[in-house]
C-alpha positions, 0 to 999 in steps of 0.5 A: 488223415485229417485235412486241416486248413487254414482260417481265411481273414476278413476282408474289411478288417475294423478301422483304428480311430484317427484321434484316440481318447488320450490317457489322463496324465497325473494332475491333469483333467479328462475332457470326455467328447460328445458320446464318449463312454465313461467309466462306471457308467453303463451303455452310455456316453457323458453328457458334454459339460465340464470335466468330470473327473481330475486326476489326484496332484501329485504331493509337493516335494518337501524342503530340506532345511539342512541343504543350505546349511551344509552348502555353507559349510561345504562352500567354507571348506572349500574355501579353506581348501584353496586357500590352503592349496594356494599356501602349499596346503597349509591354512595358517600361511595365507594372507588372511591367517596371518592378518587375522593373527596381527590383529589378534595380537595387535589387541592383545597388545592394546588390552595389556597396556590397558590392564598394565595401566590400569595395574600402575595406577591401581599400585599409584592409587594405593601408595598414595593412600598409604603415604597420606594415612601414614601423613595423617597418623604423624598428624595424629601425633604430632598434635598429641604431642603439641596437646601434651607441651600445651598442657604442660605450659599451661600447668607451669603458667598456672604455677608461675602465676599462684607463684607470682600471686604468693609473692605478690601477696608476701610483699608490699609497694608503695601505696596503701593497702588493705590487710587481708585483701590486698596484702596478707596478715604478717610482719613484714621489713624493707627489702633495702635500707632506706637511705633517705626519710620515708613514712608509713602508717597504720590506720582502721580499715574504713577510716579513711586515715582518719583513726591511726593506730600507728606511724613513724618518719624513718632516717634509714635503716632496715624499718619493719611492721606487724600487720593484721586483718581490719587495718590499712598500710599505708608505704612511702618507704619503698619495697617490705617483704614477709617475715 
């Protein structure tokens, strides 16, 4: 057989250091001590200086803009939830439901009487149009009617008037006249008998009275004369008429 022993251990095992080279932590620089060996460079130690290698930062986190967002949200519906649990679960019971509600209603009722208002005095605004056309066709009318009565009188004055001119023209005054302007060409009698004595006569136009073609004093009686154009007559004896 074989013998086999066992291996003896050294007597002066190699010493751990007292400070060993920390580790570099992400983010931080690595501070190499004098104679330190560097990485990639072979047998031999950095010179002492400033950091030569930095670790890669970490990247930032990002910024979720729909936190706050959802935080509002979540908060409104909590809030909701107490509210309701404090009613008994239910929302519309709470105090402030049911002041929201008032108000609500309250200027529902304001803009009802507004419109209801406004409604009237549209509805005021339109009879009072209607009332002051229906014055304004009566207006109309009524001067219609007053142009037509004027028109008439009119007509009837022009009548009376060629009327009163015809009879003017049939019948003589006292004074004296000449045939064919004052006085129309025709026989003519004494409207009354005359009771007292009177006297015509019968004279050229333009004579003066000075060239008589005819006269005569009457007593009484109904008198009469025949008269023409380029003659004046001369009347003491009250009204002559037309024959």
């Amino acid at each position: 057989m074989t013998n086999q022993s066992t291996p003896e251990l050294p007597k002066n095992p190699p010493q751990l250091p007292k400070n060993p080279p920390q580790l570099a932590t992400p983010g931080a620089f690595v501070h190499p001590s004098p104679g330190m060996p560097l990485p990639g460079v072979p047998g031999g130690a950095g010179p002492v200086g400033p950091p030569l290698v930095a670790a890669t930062a970490p990247k930032p986190a990002r910024k979720h803009r729909w936190v706050w967002p959802v935080a509002a949200a979540a908060a409104f519906i909590i809030g909701i939830g107490i509210g309701g649990a404090g009613a008994g679960g239910d929302p519309t019971a709470s105090k402030e439901y049911r002041a929201v509600v008032a108000q609500r209603d309250e200027l529902r009722g304001t803009a009802d009487t507004a419109t209801a208002r406004a409604e009237a005095a549209e509805s005021a605004a339109k009879a009072r149009s209607a009332e002051l056309n229906s014055r304004s066709a009566d207006l109309d009318t009524r001067k219609a009617e007053l142009d037509a009565t004027k028109a008439q009188l009119d007509a009837r004055e022009a009548a009376l008037t060629a009327t009163e001119a015809q009879v003017a023209a049939s019948k003589i005054d006292n004074g004296t006249w000449t045939v064919g302007v004052d006085i129309e060409p025709a026989s003519y009698r004494t409207a009354e008998a005359v009771t007292s004595s009177c006297y015509w006569a019968i004279y050229r136009s333009g004579s003066n009275g000075g060239d008589i073609i005819e006269n005569d004093i009457v007593e009484g009686g109904f008198p009469s004369v025949t008269l023409k154009v380029g003659q004046d007559f001369r009347n003491s004896c009250g009204v002559w008429n037309k024959q």
